[in-house]
C-alpha positions in Angstrom: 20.9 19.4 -2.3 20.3 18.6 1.3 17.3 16.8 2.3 15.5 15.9 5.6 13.4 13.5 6.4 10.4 12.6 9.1 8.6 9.1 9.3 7.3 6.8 11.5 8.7 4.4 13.3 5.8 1.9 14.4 3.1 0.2 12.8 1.5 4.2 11.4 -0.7 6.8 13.7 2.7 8.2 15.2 2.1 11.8 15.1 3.5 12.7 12.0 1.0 15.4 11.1 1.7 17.4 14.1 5.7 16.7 14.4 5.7 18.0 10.6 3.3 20.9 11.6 5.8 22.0 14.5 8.9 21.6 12.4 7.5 22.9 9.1 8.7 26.7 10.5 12.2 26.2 9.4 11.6 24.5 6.3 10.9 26.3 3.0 9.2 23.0 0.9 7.0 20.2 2.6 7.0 17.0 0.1 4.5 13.6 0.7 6.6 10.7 -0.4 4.6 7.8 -0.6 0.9 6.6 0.6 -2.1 8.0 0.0 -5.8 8.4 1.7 -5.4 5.4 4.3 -3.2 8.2 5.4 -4.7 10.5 8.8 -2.3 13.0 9.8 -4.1 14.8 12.5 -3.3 18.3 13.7 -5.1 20.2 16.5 -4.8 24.3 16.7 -6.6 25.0 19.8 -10.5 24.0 19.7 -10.3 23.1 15.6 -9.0 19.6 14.7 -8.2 19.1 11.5 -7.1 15.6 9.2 -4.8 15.5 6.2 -5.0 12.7 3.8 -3.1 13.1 0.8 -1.7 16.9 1.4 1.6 17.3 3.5 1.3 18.9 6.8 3.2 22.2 6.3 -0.1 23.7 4.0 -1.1 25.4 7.6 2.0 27.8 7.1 1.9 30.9 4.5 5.0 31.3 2.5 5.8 27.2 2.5 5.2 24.5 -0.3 3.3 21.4 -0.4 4.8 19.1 -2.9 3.0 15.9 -3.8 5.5 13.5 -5.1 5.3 10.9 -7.6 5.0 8.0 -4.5 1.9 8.9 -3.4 -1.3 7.5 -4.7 -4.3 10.3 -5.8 -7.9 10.2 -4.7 -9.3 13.2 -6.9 -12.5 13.0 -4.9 -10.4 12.8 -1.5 -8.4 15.4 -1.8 -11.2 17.8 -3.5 -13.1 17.4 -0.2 -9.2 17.8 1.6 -8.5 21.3 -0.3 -13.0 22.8 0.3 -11.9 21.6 3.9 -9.1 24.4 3.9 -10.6 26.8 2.1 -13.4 26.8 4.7 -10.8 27.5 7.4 -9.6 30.5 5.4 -6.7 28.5 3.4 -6.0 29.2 0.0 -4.5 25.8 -1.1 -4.0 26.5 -5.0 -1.1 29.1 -4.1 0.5 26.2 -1.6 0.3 23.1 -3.2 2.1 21.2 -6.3 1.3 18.2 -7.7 3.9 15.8 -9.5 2.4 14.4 -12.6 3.7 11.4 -11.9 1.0 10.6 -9.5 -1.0 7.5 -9.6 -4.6 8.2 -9.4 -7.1 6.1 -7.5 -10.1 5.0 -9.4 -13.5 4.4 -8.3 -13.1 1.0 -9.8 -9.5 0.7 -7.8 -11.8 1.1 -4.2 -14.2 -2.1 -5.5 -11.7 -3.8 -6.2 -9.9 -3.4 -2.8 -13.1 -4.3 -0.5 -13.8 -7.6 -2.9 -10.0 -8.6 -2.2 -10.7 -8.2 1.2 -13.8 -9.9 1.5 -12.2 -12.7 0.0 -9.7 -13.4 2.2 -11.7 -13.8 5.1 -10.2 -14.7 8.2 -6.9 -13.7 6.6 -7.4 -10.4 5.9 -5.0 -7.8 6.6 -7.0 -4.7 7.8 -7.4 -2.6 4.6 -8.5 1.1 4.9 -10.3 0.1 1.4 -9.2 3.0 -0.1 -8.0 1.5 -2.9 -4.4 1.8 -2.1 -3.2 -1.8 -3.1 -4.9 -2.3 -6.4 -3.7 1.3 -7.3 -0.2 0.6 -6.6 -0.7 -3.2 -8.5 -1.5 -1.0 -11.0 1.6 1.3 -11.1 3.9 -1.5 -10.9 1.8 -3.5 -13.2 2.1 -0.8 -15.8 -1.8 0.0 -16.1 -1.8 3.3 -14.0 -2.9 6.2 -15.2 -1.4 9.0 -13.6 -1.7 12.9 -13.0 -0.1 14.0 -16.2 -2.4 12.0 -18.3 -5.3 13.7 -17.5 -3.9 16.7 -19.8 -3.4 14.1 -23.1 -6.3 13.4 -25.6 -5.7 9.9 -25.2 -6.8 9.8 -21.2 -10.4 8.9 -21.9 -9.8 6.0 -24.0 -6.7 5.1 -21.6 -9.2 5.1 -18.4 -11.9 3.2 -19.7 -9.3 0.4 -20.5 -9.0 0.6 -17.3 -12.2 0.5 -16.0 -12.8 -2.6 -18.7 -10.0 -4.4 -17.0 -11.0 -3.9 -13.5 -14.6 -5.2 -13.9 -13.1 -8.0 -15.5 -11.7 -8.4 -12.4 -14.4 -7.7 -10.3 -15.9 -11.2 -11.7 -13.8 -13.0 -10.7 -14.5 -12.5 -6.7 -18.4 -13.0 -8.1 -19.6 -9.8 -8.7 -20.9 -10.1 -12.4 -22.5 -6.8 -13.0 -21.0 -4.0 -11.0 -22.2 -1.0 -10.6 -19.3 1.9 -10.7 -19.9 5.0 -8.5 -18.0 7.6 -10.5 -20.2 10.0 -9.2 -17.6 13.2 -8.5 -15.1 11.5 -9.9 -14.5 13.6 -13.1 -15.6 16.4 -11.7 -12.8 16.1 -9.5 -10.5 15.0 -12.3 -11.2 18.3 -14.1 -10.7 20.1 -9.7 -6.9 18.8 -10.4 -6.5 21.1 -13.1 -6.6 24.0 -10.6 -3.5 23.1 -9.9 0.5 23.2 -10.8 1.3 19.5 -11.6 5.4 19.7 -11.7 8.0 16.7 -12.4 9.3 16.5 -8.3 12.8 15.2 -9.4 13.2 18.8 -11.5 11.3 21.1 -9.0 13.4 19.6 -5.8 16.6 19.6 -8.0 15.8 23.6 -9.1 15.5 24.6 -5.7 18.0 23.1 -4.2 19.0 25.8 -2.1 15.4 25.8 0.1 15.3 23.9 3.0 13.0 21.0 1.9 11.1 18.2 4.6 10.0 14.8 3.0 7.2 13.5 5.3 6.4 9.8 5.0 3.0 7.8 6.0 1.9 5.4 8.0 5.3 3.6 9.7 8.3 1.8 8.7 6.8 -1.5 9.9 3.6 -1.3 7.3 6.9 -0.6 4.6 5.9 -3.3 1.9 9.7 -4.7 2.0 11.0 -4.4 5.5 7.4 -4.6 7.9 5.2 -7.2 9.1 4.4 -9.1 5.8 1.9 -9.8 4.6 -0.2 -6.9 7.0 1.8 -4.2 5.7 1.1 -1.6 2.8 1.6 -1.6 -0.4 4.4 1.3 -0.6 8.0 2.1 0.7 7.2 4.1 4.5 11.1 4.0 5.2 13.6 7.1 4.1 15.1 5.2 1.0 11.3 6.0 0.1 11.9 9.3 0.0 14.8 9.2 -3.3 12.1 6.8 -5.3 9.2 8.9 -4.1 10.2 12.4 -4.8 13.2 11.8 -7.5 15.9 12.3 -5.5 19.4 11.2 -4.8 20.0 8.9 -1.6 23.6 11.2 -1.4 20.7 14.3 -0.5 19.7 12.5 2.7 20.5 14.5 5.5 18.6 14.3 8.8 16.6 11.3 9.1 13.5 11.9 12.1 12.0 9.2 13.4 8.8 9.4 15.5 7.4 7.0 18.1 4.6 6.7 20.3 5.6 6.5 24.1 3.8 2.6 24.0 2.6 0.6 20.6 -0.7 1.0 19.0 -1.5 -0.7 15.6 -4.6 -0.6 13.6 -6.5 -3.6 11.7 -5.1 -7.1 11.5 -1.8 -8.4 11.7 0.8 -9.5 14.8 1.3 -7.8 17.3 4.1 -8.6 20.3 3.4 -6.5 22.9 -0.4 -5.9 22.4 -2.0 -6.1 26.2 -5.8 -7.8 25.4 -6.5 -6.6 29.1 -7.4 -3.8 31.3 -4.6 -2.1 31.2 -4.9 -1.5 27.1 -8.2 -0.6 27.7 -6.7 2.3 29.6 -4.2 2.8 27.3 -6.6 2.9 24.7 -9.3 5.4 26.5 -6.4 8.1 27.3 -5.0 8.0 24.3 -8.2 8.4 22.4 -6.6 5.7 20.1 -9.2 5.8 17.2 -7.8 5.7 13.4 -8.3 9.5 11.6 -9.3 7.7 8.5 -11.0 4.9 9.3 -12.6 5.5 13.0 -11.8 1.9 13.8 -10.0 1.4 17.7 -6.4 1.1 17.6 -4.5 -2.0 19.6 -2.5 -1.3 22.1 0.5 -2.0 23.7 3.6 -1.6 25.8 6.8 0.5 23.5 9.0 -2.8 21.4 12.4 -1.5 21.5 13.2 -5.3 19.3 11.0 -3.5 16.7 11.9 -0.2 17.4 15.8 -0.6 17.1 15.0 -2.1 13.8 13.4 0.8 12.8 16.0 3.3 13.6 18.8 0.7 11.7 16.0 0.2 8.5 15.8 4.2 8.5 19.1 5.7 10.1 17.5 7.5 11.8 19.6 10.3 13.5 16.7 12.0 15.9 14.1 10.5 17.6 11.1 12.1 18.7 8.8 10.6 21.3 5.1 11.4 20.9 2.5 10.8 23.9 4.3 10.8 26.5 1.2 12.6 28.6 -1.0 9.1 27.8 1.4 7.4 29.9 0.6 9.5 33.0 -1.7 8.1 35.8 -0.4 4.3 35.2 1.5 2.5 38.6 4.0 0.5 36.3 5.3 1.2 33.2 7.1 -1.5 30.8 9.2 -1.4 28.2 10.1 -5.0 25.7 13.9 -5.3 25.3 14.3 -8.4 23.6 11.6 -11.2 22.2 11.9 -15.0 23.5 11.2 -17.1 20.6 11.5 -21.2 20.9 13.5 -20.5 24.0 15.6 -18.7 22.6 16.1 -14.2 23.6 16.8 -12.6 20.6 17.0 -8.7 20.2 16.8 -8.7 16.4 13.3 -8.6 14.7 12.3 -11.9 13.2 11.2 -12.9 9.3 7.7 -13.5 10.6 6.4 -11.7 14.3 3.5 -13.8 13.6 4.5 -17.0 15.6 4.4 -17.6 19.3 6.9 -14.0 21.2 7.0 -13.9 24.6 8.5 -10.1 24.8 11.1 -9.8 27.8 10.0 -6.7 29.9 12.0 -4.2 32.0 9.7 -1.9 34.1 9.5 1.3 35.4 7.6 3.2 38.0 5.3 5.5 36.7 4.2 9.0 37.4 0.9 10.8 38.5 1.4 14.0 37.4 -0.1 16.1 34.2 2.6 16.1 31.6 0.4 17.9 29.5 1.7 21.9 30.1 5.3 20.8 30.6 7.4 22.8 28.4 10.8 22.1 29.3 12.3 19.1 30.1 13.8 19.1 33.5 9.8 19.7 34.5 9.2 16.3 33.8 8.4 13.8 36.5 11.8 12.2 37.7 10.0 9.0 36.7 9.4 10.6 33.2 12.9 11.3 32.6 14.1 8.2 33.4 12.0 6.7 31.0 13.4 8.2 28.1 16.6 8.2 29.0 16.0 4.6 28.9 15.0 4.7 25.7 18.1 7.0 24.8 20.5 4.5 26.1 19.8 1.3 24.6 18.4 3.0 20.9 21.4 5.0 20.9 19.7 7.9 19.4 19.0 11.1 20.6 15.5 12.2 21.6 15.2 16.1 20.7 11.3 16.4 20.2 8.6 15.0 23.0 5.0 15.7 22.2 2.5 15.8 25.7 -0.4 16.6 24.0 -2.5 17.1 20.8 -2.1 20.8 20.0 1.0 22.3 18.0 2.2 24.0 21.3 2.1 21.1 23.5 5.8 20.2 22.8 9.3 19.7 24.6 12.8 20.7 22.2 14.9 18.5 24.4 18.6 19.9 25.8 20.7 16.8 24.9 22.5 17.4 27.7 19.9 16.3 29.6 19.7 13.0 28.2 23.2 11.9 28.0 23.6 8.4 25.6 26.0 6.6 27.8 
């Protein structure tokens, strides 16, 4: 069994949905990993834009297979609304999509909970989608979950009000005595599910081992709950080791890793945040990249690219492509600048800190910019000289090949780079 594997490599929002969109043409089986509705993977077909939340990106291609695997977290309601969203757009979903029945579902009660821990952290909080992520994957590891397959045994009933019992217990202790449950949709949802093959992941990616099979990841290695910014991270594992726990694979199937990255840094919510420009210029950033979360709608920070944290990334990951995203935004600014190391106490480091939330001065090399629309190039000695400079910078001092650049929204608005072209050394 040979498996790939695309992620991100910042804090999320990379452009995962549309990298696995373009890419999903020479794979046979799509499979989500880990994460669940804080998830916005955002693909644009000409005029139509259109968000995933829980369903991997490849469900826009007949003849392919969605697989979602046992690390992803459920919203019935979610992903009810996900699959009338397809079928609207002539999809049929129920022939495309598998379900491992070792997904965790999200509760109503599971979403309460997640806005009340928020509330009460005040200035502290960390920027929750409240989707009920965190409290669902407490759950899972705190051996309360229920998941997909229980919805098929007599005993699921009993075994979610339990739940629900335990989770308004809860819900008194951040002061809200009497709270009133919205399962409204909810089990009609539950019983929606039912439409659908629910599969054991490990099995199903073991029997067709001979398929050419993509694990797509969410949000970005440095939101992974063990390696990214603690405590703002989530509450699941966003690197490619995620992939073996998430899908029930071994880590000897690994085969290409691809890691995606925005041409600058953008990060959602609260949390640190070295290279984040609180001026004009991320303004600008902000307004041509139309940096606004799929999910949540809330503004993205912005930022010049971290090599520090991106080298990180690519060691966390080994990753073995990279594959630059935005590149277009970039157009239009005089100076460009890239961080290659982080001043901390005096002291340059390249390596990525315990905590990034103390006092970093990033150390910047920069570049001239361009002028020029990116957005049509399709090949890429058409870039801007001052483009190609850029990531061959990038090239040189990740040591990693870039083979993909995105310049633009839509599926077609890509570069397959000649590695030629952008020689390592």
């Amino acid at each position: 069994m040979k498996i790939d594997v695309l992620l991100g490599l910042q804090w999320g929002d990379e452009g995962k949905g549309k990298v696995v969109d373009v890419l999903t043409s020479g794979y046979d089986i799509i499979a989500r990993f880990q994460g669940g509705p804080n998830a916005g993977h955002s693909l644009s077909f000409g005029d139509t834009k259109h968000v995933l939340h829980s369903i991997p990106s490849g469900v826009f291609h007949d003849g392919v297979t969605n697989v979602i695997g046992n690390g992803v977290v459920l919203d019935p309601i979610v992903f009810k609304k996900e699959i009338e969203a397809l079928e609207k757009i002539g999809i049929n979903p129920y022939e495309r999509i598998k379900i491992s029945t070792k997904t965790h579902l999200i509760l109503p009660t599971h979403r309460m909970l997640d806005a009340a821990s928020e509330a009460a952290k005040g200035k502290q909080k960390i920027g929750s989608t409240l989707r009920g992520i965190g409290p669902a994957y407490m759950d899972k590891t705190g051996r309360n979950g229920l998941r997909v397959g229980d919805i098929g045994l007599s005993t699921f009933q009993s075994k979610y009000q339990q739940l629900r019992k335990k989770h308004t217990d809860l819900l008194r202790m951040y002061a809200i005595d009497s709270p009133t449950i919205e399962e409204d949709g909810w089990w009609e949802s539950i019983e929606f599910l039912k439409k659908f093959d629910w599969i054991d992941s490990a099995y199903f990616l073991q029997q067709h081992q001979d398929k050419k099979i993509l694990a797509e990841g969410a949000q970005g290695t440095l939101l992974d709950i063990e390696f990214g910014s603690y405590p703002f991270v989530t509450s699941s594992h966003t690197v490619s080791s995620g992939a073996c726990t998430g899908l029930g694979v071994p880590p000897t199937s690994i085969n290409k890793v691809f890691g995606i990255t925005k041409a600058y840094c953008t990060r959602v919510g609260s949390g640190p945040f070295p290279t984040e420009l609180l001026d004009k210029t991320g303004e600008a950033l902000q307004k041509a990249g139309n940096e606004f979360g799929a999910t949540t709608g809330r503004p993205r920070r912005c930022g010049w690219l971290d090599l520090v944290a991106l080298k990180y990334a690519l060691m966390i990951n080994g990753v073995s492509e990279l594959i630059v995203t935005k590149l277009d935004v970039l157009s239009g600014f005089d100076t460009i600048k890239i961080a290659t190391a982080y001043k901390i106490d005096g002291k340059v480091s390249e390596e990525f800190p315990y905590s990034i939330d103390q006092e970093i001065e990033p150390i910047y090399e920069e570049f001239a910019g361009w002028k020029e629309d990116i957005s049509k190039v399709q090949r890429y000695e058409d870039l801007p000289e001052a483009a190609r400079a850029y990531i061959s910078f990038i090239t040189k001092h990740t040591q990693v090949p870039v083979s993909i650049i995105s310049t633009g929204p839509d599926r077609n608005q890509v570069i397959h780079v000649n590695q030629e072209l952008t020689p390592i050394n």
